[in-house]
C-alpha positions in Angstrom: 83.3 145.8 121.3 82.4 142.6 123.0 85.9 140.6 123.3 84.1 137.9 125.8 84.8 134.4 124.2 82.0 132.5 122.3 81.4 128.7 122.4 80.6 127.0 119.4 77.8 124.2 120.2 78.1 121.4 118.6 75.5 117.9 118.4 76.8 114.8 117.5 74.6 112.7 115.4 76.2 109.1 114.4 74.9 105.5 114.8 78.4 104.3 115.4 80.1 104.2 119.0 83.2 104.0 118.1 83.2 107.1 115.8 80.9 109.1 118.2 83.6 108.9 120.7 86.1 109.5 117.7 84.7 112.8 116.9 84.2 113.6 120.6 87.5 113.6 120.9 88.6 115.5 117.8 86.1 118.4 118.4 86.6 118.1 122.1 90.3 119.0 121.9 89.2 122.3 119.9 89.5 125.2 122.3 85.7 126.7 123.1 83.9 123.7 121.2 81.3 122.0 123.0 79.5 119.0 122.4 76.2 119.9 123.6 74.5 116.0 122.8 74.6 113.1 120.8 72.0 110.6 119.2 71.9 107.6 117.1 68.9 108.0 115.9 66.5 110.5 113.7 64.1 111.0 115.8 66.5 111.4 119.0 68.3 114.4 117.0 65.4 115.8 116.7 64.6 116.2 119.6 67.7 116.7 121.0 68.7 119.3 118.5 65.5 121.2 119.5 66.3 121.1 123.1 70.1 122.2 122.7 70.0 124.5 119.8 73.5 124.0 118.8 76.0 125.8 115.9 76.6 122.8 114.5 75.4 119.4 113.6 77.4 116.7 112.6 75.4 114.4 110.8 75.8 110.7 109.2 73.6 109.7 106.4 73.1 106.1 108.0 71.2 106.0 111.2 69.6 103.8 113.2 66.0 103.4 112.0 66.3 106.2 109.7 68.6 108.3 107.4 70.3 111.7 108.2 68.3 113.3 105.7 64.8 113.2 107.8 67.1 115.0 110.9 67.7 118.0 108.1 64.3 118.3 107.0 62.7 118.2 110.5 64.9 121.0 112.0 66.0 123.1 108.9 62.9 125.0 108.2 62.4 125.6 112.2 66.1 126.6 113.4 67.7 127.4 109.6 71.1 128.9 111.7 72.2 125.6 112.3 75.4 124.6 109.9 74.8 120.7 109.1 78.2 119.1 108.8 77.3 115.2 107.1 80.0 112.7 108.0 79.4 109.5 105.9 81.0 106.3 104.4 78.4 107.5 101.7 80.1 110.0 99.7 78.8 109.6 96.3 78.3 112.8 94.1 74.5 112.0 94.5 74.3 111.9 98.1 76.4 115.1 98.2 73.9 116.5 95.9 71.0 115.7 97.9 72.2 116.8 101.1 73.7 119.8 100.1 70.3 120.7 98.2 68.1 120.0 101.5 70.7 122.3 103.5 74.1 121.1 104.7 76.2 123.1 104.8 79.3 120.4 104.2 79.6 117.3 103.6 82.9 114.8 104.3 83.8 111.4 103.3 84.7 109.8 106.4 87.8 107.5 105.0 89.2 110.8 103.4 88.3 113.7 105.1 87.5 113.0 109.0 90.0 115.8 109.9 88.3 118.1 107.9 85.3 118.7 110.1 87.6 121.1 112.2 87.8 123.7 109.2 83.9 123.8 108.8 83.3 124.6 112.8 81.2 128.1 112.6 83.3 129.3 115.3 82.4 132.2 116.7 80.7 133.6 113.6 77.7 133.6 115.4 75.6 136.1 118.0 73.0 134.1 119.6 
């Protein structure tokens, strides 16, 4: 039996400085989370996602120059072991609907349930 510790990845994907280095902060304080990256922006996810192959994403709906949604579709059918957490101001029943149906995993309001992001961390439920 393997008892070495696993990291979970993590990749930070908000438009907002100020909650960025909020949730830096909360999943930083988690021991063997690491945030791997950050972007504001679809199309710096992306790629950034791609190069870092993290666990986890967590994911607002509101970026800049695009939405969250084109960040799920472009890395979901490549890399579909990723867990997308979405962290919005957003949180109607029909954007839960349509995020959860294009493959997060979770999805928090961030008024109500900031905190929460800390129970849906894959940790160490995965081999890679």
């Amino acid at each position: 039996m393997n008892t070495t510790k696993q990291t979970t990845d993590v990749f930070i994907v908000e438009d907002s400085p100020a909650i960025r280095a909020r949730l830096v902060e909360l999943l930083s304080a988690i021991d063997d989370v690491r945030i791997v990256g950050q972007a504001d922006t679809p199309a710096g996810a992306v790629q950034g996602i791609f190069d870092t192959q993290p666990h986890c994403v967590v994911l607002d709906i509101q970026l800049i120059g695009g939405q969250g949604i084109e960040v799920i579709r472009a890395i979901s059918p490549h890399v579909p072991h990723i867990d997308f957490i979405v962290l919005t101001n957003h949180a109607t029943p029909q954007y839960r609907r349509f995020y959860m149906e294009a493959g997060a995993r979770w999805f928090f309001d961030k008024t109500e349930e900031f905190e929460r992001i800390k129970e849906a961390l894959p940790l160490h439920s995965r081999n890679h």
